[in-house]
N, C-alpha and C positions, 0 to 999 in steps of 0.2 A: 660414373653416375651422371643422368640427365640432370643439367641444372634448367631449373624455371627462371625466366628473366621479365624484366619492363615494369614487375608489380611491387615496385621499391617499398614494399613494409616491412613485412617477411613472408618467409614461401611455407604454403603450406601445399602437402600431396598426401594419397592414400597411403596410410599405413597400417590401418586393423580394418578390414571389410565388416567387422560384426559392428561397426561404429557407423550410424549414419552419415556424421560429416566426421571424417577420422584426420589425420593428418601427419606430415613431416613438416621439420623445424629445420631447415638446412643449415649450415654454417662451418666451416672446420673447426672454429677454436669456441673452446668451453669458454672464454672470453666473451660469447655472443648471448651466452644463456642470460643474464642480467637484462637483454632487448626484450628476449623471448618473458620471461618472468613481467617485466614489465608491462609489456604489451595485451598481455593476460589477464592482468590485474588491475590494470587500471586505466585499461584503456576503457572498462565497462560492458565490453561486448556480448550480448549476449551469447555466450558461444555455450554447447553440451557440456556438462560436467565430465562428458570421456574428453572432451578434444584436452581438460585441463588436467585431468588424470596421466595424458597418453605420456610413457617414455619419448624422448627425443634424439632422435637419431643425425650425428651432426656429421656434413660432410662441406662439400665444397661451393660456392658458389659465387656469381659473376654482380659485379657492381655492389658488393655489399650485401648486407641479410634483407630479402623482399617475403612476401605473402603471399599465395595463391590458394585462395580457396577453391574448396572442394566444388567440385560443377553445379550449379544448381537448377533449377525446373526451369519448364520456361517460363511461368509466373512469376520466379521464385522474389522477382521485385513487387509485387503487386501486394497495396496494402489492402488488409480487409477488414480492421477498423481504421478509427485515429489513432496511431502512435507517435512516441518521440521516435526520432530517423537520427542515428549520429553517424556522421562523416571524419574518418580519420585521413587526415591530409600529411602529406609526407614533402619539404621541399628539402634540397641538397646547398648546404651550405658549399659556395662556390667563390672563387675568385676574379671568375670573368674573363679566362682566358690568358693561358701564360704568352704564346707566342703573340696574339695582338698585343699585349701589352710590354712585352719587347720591342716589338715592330715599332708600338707608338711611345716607346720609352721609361721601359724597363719597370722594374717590379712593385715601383712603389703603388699601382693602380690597385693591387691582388686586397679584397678586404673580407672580409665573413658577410656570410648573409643571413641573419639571425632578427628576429624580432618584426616580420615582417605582415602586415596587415589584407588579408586576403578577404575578398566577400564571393559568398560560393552563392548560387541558385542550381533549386533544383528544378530540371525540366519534365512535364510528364510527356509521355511519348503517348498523349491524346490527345484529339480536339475536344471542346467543349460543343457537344451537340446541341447548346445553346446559340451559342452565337457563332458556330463554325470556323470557329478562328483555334488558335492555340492556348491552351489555358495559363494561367497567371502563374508563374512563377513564385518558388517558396524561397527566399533570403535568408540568408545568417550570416554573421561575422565570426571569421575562425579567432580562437585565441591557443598563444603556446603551450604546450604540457610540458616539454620536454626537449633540452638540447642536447645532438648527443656532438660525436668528433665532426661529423661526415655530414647529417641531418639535421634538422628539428622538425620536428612534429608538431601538431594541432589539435585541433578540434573542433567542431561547430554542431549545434545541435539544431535537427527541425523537426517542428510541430506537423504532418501532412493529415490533410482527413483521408478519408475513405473515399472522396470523391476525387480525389488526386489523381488517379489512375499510377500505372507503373512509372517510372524515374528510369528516362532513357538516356540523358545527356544533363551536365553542370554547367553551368555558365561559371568564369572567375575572372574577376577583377584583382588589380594588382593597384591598391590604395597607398603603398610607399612611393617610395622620391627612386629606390632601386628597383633594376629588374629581380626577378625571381625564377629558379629553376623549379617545376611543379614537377615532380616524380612519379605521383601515385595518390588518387583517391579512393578510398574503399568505405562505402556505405552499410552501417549494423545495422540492424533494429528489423527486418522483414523477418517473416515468418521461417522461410525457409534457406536463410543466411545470407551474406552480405554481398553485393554487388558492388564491380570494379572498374574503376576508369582509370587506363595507362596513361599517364600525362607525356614523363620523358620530352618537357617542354618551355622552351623560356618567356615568363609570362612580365612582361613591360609594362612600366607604371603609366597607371591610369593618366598622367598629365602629357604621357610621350603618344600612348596609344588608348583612346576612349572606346575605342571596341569591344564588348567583353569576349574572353577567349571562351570557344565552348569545347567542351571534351564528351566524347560519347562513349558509352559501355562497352565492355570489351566482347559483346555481342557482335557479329558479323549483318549483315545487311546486302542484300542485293539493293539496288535504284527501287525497283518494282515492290519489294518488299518493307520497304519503308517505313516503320510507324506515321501515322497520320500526322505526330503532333510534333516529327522532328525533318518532315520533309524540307519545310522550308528553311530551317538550319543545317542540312545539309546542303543544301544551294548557294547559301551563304558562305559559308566557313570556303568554299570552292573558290569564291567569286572573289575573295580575300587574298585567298593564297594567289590569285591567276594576277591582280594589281592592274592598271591601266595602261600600265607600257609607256607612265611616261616621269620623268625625273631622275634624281640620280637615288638609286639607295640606300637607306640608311642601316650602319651592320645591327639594329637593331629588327631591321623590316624580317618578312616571313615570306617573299614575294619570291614568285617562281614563273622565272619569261627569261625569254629567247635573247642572243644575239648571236653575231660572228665572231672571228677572232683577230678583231681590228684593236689590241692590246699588246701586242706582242713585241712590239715598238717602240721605239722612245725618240722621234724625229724633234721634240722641243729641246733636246739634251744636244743632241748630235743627228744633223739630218745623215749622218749614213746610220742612224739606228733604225731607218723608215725599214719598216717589213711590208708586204705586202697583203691586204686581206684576205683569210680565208675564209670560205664559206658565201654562197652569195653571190658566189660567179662562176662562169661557165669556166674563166681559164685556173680557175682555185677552188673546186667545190669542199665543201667540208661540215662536219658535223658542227650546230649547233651547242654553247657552251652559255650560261649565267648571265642574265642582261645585270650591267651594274648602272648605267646611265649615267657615266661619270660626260665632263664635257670633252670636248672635240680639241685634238692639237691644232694648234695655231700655222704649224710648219706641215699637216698635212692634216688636211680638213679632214680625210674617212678613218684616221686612229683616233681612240683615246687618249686622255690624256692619261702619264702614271698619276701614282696615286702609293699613298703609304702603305696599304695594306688594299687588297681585292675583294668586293663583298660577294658576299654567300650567305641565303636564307640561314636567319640565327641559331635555328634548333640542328643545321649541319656542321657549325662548329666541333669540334673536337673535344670531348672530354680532359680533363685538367690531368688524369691519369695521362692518357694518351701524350697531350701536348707536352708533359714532364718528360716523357720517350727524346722530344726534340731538342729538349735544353737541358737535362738533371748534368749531364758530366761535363758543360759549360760551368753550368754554377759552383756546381758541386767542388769544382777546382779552381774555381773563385776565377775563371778567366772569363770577362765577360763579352769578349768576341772571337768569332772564328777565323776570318777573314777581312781582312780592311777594305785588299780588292788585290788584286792579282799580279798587281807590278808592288805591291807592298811587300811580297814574300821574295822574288828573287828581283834582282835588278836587269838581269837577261833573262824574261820570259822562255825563250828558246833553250836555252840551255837544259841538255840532257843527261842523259844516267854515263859515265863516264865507265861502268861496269857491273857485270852482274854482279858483284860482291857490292855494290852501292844501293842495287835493289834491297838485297838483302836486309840491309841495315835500318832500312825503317821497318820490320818488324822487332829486330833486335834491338836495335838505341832508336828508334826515331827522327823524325824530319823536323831541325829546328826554326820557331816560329817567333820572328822578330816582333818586337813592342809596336800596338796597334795602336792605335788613335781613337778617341773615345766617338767622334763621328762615323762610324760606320755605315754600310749600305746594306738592304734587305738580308741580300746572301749571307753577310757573314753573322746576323741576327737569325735565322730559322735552320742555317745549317748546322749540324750539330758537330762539336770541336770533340774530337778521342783526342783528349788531351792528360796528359801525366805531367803534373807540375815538379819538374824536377827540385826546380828551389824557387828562391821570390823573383828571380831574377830570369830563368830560364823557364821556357815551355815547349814542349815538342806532342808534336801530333805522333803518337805512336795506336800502330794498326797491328790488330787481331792477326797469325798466321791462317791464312786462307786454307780452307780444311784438304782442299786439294793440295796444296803446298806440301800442307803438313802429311798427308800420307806418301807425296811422293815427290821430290823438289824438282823433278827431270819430266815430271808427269805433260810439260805443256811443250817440249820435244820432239813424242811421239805420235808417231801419223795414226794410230790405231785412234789416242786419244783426240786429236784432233778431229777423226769422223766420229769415237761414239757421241763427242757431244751433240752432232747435228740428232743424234735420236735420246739422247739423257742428258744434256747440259741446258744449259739456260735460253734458247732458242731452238725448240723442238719441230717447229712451224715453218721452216721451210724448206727442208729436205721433201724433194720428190723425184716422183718415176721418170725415165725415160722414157717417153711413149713413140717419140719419130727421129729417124736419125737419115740424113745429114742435122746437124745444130743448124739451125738459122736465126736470123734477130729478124724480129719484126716493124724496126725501125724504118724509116724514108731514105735508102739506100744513096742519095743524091745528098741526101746532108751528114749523114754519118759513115759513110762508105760502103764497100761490100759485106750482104749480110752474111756469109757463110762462115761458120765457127774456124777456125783454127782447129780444132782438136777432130783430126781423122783418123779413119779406120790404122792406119801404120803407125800412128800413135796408141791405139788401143787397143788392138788384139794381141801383141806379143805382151801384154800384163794379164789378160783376163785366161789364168789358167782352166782349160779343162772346155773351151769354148774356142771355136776355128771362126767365128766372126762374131762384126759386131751385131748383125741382125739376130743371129742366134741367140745371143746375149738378153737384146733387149726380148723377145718372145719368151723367154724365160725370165722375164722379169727380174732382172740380175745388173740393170745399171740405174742411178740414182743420180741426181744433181743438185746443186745450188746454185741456183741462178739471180745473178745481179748484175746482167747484161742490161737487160735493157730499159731498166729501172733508172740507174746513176751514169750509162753513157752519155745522155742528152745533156747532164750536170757536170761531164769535167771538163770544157772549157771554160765556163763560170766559176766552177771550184778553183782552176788552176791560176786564176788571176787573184788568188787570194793568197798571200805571202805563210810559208811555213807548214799548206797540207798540199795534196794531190788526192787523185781518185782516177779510178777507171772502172770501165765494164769489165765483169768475171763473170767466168763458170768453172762451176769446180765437181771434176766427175767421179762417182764411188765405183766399185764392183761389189757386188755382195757375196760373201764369205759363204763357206758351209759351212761354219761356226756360226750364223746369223750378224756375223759382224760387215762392217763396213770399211775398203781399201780405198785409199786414194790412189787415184787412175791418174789425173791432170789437171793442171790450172790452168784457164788463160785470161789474160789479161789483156785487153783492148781500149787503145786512143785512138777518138775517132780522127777525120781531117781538122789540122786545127794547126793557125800562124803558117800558113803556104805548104804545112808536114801532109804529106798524105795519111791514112787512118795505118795507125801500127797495131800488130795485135804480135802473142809470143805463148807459146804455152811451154809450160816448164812440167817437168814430171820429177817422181821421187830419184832420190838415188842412195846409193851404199854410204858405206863410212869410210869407203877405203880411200886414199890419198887421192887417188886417178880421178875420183870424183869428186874432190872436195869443192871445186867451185859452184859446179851444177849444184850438190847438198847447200848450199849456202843460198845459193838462187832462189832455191826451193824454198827455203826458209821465210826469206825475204818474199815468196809469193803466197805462201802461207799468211803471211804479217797482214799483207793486203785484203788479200779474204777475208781473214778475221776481222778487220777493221771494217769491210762493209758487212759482216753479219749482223757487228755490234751496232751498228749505225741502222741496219734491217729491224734487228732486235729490238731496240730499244724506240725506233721511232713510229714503226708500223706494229710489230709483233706486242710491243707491250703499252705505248702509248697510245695509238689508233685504235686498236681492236678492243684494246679493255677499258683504259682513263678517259679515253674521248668521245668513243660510239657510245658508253653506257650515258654519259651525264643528260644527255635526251630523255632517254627515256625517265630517267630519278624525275627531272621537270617535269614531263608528264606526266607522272604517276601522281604526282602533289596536283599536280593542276584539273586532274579530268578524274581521279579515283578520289571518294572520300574518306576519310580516315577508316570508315566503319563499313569500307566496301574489302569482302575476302579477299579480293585479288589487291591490293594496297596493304592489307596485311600479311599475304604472301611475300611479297616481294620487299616490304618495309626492312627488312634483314639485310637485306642483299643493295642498300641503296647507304650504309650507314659509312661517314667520312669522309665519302668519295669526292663529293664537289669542294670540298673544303682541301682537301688534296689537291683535287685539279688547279684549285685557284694558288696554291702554294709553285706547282709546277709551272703554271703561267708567269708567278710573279721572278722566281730564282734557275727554275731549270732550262723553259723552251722558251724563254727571252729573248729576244735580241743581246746578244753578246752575257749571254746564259752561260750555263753549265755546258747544254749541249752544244751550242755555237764554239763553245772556248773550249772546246776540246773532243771534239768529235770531227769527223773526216769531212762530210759535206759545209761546215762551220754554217755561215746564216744562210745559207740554201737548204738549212734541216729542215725546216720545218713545209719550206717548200714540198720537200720531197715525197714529207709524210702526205700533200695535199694529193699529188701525181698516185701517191698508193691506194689513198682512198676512189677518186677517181678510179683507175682504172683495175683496183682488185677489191677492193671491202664490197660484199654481201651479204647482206643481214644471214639469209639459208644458210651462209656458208660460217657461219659461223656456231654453228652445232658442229660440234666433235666428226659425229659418225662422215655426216657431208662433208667436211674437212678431209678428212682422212682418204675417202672415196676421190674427191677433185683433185689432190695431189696426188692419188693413183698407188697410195700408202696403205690403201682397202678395196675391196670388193664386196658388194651387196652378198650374202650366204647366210640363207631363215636357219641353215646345222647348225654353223658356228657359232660359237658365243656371240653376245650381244649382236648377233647378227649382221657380223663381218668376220670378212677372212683377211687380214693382215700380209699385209706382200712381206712383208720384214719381221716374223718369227717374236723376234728379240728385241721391240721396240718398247723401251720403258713406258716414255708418257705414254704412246695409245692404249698399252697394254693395263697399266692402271688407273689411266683419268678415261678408259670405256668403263672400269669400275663406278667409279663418282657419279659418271656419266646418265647409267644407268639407275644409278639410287636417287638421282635426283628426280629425272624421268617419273620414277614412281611413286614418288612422294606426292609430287605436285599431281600424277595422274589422280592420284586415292584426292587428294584438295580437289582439283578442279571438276571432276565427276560428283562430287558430293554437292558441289554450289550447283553446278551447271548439270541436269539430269540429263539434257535435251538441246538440241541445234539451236531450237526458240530461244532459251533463255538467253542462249549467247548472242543470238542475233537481236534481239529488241530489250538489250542490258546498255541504255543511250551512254554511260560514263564509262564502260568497257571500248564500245564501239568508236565515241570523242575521241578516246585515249589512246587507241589503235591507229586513229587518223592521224594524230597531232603528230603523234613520233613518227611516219610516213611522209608527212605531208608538212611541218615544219621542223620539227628536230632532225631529220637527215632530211628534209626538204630538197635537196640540192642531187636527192637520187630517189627522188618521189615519182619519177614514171620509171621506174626500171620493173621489168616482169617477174622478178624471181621474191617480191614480196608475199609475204602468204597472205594468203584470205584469210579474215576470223569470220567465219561461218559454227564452225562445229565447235563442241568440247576438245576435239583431237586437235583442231588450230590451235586452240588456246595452248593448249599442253605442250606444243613445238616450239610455240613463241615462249611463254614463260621458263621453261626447262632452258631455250638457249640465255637468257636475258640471265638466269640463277647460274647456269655453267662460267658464261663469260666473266660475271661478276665475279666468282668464288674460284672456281680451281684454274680456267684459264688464266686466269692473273695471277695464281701463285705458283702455276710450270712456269711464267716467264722473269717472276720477281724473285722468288725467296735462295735463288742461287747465285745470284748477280754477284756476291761478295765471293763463293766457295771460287766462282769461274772467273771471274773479273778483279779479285782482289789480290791474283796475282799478274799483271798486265800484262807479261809479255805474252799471257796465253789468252788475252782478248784483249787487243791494244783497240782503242776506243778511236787512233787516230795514225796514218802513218805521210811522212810527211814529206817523204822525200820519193822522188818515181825510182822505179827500180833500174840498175845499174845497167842493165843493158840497152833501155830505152835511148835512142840517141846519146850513144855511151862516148864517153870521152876518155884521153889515156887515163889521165890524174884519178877519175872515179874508179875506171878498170883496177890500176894499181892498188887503191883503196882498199879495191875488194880482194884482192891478192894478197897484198901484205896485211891487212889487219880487218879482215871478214867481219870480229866483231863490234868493232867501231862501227862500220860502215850500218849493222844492222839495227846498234844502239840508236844510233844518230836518226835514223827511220821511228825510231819508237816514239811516244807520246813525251814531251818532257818533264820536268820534273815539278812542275807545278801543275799540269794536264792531270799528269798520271795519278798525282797525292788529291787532286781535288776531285777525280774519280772516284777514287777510292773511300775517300769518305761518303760521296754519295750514295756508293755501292751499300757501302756497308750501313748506313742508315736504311735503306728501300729495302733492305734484307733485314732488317730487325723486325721479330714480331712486340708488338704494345703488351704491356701486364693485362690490360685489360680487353685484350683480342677476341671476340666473337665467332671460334670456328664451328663451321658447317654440322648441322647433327648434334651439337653440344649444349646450342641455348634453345628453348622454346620459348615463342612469344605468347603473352599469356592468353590473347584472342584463342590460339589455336586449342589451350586448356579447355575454354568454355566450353567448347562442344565435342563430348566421349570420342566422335566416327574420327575427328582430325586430329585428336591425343593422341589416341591408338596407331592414326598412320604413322606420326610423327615418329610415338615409340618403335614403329617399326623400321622407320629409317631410322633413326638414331642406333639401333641395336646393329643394323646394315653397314653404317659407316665403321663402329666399329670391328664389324670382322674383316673389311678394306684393310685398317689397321694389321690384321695378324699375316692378310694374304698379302699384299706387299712386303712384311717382312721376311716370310717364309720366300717369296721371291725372290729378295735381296740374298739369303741365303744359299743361293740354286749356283752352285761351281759349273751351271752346264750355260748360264746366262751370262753370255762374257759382259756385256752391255752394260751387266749392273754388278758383276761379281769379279774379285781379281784383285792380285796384287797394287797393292797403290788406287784401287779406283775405288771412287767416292759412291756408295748405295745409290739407287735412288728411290728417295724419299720424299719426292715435294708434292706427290698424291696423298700421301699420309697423311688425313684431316686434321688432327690434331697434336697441340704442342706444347711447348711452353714459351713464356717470352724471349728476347735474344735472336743470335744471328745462329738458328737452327737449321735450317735447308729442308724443313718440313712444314706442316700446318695448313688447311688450306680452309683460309677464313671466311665468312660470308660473304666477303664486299672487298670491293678495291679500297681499303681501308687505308695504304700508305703507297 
């Protein structure tokens, strides 16, 4: 069932077509019929004697029981005498935030918000062709009817003449000492039924902020289109959100502006916590992120200072459901920290897994967790503790068997599985073609050595059955890479001076199967010139299981380890932070700053923008930190984020980050008007492309049936001044720092618009859940994506004692390489949180915003992507079905399902939600 969302009363939809204004009552539980009864009866409405007649049909839906009524005219606000006008007001009794109020000390802040004093004005959307100004505003004071668990409700009643004109926009004042969350006004008494204003907004007491908030109809509006009498509050309410750029923010503010990412640091703690600024400079370029205007370190004038908690415009806070995601199995097990800090849990940070049968054990009994200290730091307040209280005395972090585990425990062993993941595991995004052979690096051969690959033709024709060269090969489009040559060579002399990791440059080469699968060919491995060593480079290849080989097989493993470790470091800092957490939060800014609430395209995209900065500011504050998550336990450690800068720099492009263009640049498609979606697929059996061109293409047309309905014409789009602002802003200051580059698109036409919005709704929604919601299935068991390896590999300026090592006890030696045991455990809780979907998750196709209700032409589109998505649903599963699809089908191999829209809550490996919502 389509659920309606945003119009938090109750939902109403068509149910009897012989009924003027007819309706559904949505709800699951007969529990809800008392709202509905209520609501009917004394809320006074004038509503049809069918709507109170009609059966109610009760199904499911999203934030509780809400209202949508049936569409009305486009008058259908216009009074035609004087009548009484009654406004029912909906606010959400709230607590104000679990994780801030952990952050700032814990639960005692949480209080009900009941009894609260609002004064509404109604605005008419005329001028007074008297005095051509705006006309005078009607007042009332709400009073409460009704508390329920979740709500309370209102009332205010207004007197409007006949010369009023229509009621385009409410003014609301917030007369308590508390803030208030406003959910929903819905206005009775017009002839032709009620009109509705989505609030979904937290409205601050008049002594903190004397502004009144205003809220407009859930009417859509071009700039040019404008009611006369709500221009000039539309200009307003803009010039509000946009703030002056200067002070520090309050988490009470609504202000949406620009900085760098001179946060990331903490040089008044410890001056090696200094990071360096991204963003803003030619040798760091980088996406703009949330000015918070905190003051300057004292130990390096161009960071911030920390700060308890990172501001984020108020209404992006996280919902109390949501934020319960992050702490309920803290509380819940009465343990009230996760983490103290890192030397708290072992006494030798370094120390590792002494055997795979030690791995094991913390899914079976668990990783016990010594008595914390009531002082804690950020991290072990917003990370969430999988904790199982043994007794009062005892507590162990015990973790979920990762569903890969669990269908096959051998499954991170094989090389098969090792390549399908580059096309169905948790980093689908950088497998690509070979298009020129010899391998070269495009490095400054005088500071990194000679560019020519290690991996030659003698290396690789006697694997690629059924092909007498490698040219052959590649013309038939039959070899594949991952490439992390020249990306992390420039970084491992600086890596390597950092006690307990390494790194080098790789490539790692496929052959493609006539099963459509994927063989590893070769790895190599490359240090450049570095401490008077010339540049070493080594490429290792597969081998048998038989004895004769068992060193080489061990090698291999151990180069395997390394790869993986810079996918995941690929993965996780370019593929899923840069492309989706980082590049999107520009644009959410300017979408507040330059679209009005009641402009289509800010109700488009309103969906796809929900959580995200309030995310980012979490991952600022505990993850990509100076001596973070990712720092403490990832390969590059505080040159992460570095890295991410070098990626953006030299690969992020807005074009390129539509699917089909993806797919084409990495040489994984080819342009074909026959084929489906209108590419031909180099790799047959590639999951993600294969079903996120499905997504791809539903979204595509969603937005095309929207943006051709507002936009009929080139003109509109070209002389639409808050379209055009908006387009600039995110060019020209939110990626500012790649604002001359050519491959920007022009917004001239409808068909611009559609390119840009379809990529901004893709990256939001399905590209961040191919690279998020399997992070626990792949990563939850480490040795098959170890996040860090720490020791170089055994043959690199090899010594007897390491050789030996590796002879007599191979798997020491490969343990010892692994991430340790505080690395590995404090991954893994990451994982499996950023892989959890919220109770209250938002997927794609499932909610409509009640804007798009208002008017029939974008219902119907709506309804027809929604019915789209889900037959996505049936064709991916019928996919996962297909024994001829080794990719996704097979003994021990996990579906894949993380194109499949929708879910439920937990550590599903499916769902693919509006927004980078976690």
């Amino acid at each position: 069932m389509m659920t309606l969302k945003n119009s938090h009363v109750h939902q109403i939809s068509v149910l009897n077509s012989a009924s003027s204004f007819p309706l559904y009552i949505c709800g699951k539980d007969t529990r809800n019929s008392h709202r509905i009864s209520w609501f009917l009866n004394h809320s006074k409405l004038s509503l049809p004697s069918t709507w109170r007649e009609s059966k109610f049909h009760i199904g499911r839906v999203s934030r509780g029981m809400k209202v949508v009524m049936a569409t009305t005219t486009k008058n259908a606000n216009t009074i035609t005498t004087s009548q009484s006008v009654k406004a029912l007001v909906t606010v959400k009794q709230s607590g104000g935030g679990i994780i801030r109020n952990l952050v700032n000390g814990g639960l005692d802040g949480i209080r009900e918000l009941v009894g609260k004093t609002l004064v509404l004005e109604l605005v008419s959307d005329e001028i007074d062709s008297k005095s051509n100004s705006e006309r005078k505003t009607k007042k009332s004071n709400v009073h409460k009817t009704e508390t329920k668990e979740d709500e309370v409700l209102y009332e205010a009643t207004f007197d409007l003449p006949e010369a009023f004109g229509n009621v385009g926009a409410v003014l609301v004042q917030n007369e308590d000492h508390n803030e208030v969350f406003l959910k929903s006004i819905v206005l009775d008494g017009f002839p032709n039924g009620p009109l509705h204003f989505t609030c979904d907004s937290w409205i601050q007491p008049k002594s903190d902020s004397p502004v009144k908030r205003v809220f407009f109809s859930d009417k859509s509006y071009l700039p040019s289109q404008t009611p006369s009498g709500l221009r000039k509050l539309r200009e307003e309410e803009l010039k509000q959100k946009r703030g002056n750029g200067e002070g520090e923010r309050k988490s009470t503010d609504r202000i949406y502006d620009y900085d760098v990412y001179n946060d990331l640091g903490d040089p008044d703690s410890n001056i090696d916590l200094k990071r360096p600024v991204l963003g803003g400079t030619r040798q760091y370029p980088y996406p703009r992120r949330c000015r918070t205007g905190r003051k300057h370190s004292e130990a390096d004038p161009s960071s911030e200072k920390k700060a308890s908690n990172f501001y984020v415009p108020r209404d992006e806070i996280f919902s109390e459901i949501k934020q319960t995601q992050f702490t309920t199995t803290t509380i819940s097990s009465a343990v009230s920290l996760v983490l103290e800090s890192l030397d708290a849990i072992l006494t030798d940070q370094s120390l590792g897994f002494v055997s795979f049968e030690d791995i094991d054990t913390l899914y079976k009994e668990g990783f016990h967790v010594p008595a914390l200290q009531a002082n804690g730091n950020a991290l072990q307040r917003v990370i969430p503790k999988l904790l199982s209280v043994v007794n009062d005395k005892q507590n162990l972090l015990r973790f979920d068997t990762p569903d890969a585990f669990k269908r096959d425990r051998f499954f991170w062993l094989s090389d098969e599985q090792f390549a399908r993941e580059t096309l169905a595991g948790v980093n689908p995004y950088s497998i690509q073609l070979v298009k020129e052979w010899p391998l070269r690096s495009k490095l400054d051969p005088q500071i990194y050595g000679p560019p020519e690959s290690a991996i030659t033709k003698e290396v690789i024709e006697p694997q690629i059955i059924g092909y007498c060269t490698v040219e052959e090969a590649i013309k038939e489009k039959k070899l594949f890479m991952l490439d992390y040559h020249d990306l992390f060579l420039p970084y491992v002399r600086k890596v390597r001076e950092i006690k307990g990791t390494t790194l080098y440059g790789s490539r790692t080469l496929f052959f493609l199967t006539e099963q459509s699968t994927l063989k590893p060919l070769a790895i190599e491995l490359t240090r450049p010139d570095m401490e008077g060593k010339p540049q070493w480079k080594q490429v290792f290849t597969p081998a048998t299981h038989s004895s004769s080989h068992a060193t080489k097989l061990w090698l291999w493993r151990l180069a395997k380890a390394h790869v993986l470790a810079h996918d995941s470091g690929y993965h996780e800092l370019v593929s899923h932070w840069l492309r989706t957490h980082c590049a999107v939060e520009p644009f959410i800014i300017a979408t507040n700053r330059q679209l009005s609430t009641m402009h289509p395209i800010y109700r488009l995209l309103h969906p796809h923008m929900r959580y995200t900065m309030e995310i980012n500011s979490l991952a600022r504050e505990v993850l990509i930190s100076a001596n973070g998550v990712i720092e403490s336990s990832f390969s590059p450690r505080k040159y992460s984020m570095e890295i991410s800068s070098v990626a953006y720099d030299q690969l992020w492009q807005f074009d390129l980050q539509a699917l089909p263009n993806d797919l084409i640049f990495r040489g994984m498609a080819v342009a074909d008007p026959n084929a489906p979606h209108g590419l031909k697929l180099t790799i047959e059996d590639y999951p993600f492309a294969n079903d996120g061109l499905l997504i791809w293409d539903a979204i595509k047309e969603w937005v095309s049936e929207y943006v051709n309905h507002y936009y009929p014409s080139s003109s509109t789009i070209e002389f639409d001044q808050e379209l055009q602002a908006w387009w600039t802003e995110i060019r020209t200051v939110g990626h500012g720092d790649k604002s001359e580059e050519p491959w920007w698109p022009n917004l001239k036409t409808p068909k611009d618009l559609i390119e840009i919005i379809t990529t901004i709704a893709w990256v939001s929604s399905a590209h961040h859940a191919a690279v998020n919601f399997a992070q626990y299935t792949y990563g939850g068991y480490f040795p098959n994506r170890p996040t860090i390896v720490r020791n170089n590999i055994p043959t690199e300026d090899p010594s007897k004692e390491e050789l030996e090592k590796l002879i007599n006890n191979p798997e020491k030696t490969f343990l010892e390489s692994l991430p340790s045991q505080i690395q590995a455990t404090l991954v893994m809780v990451v994982l499996n949180l950023l892989s959890n979907h919220s109770p209250d998750e938002e997927y794609i196709g499932q909610y409509v915003e009640q804007s798009w209700v208002e008017n029939q032409t974008i219902k119907a589109a709506f309804e027809r992507f929604s019915t789209k998505l889900k037959e996505i649903e049936g064709i991916i599963d019928s996919r996962n079905a297909n024994c001829d699809l080794k990719n996704r089908n097979g003994a021990g191999v996990v579906p894949y399902e993380l194109m499949k829209p929708f879910s439920g809550p937990g550590v599903t490996g499916k769902g693919v939600p509006y927004s980078i919502s976690i």
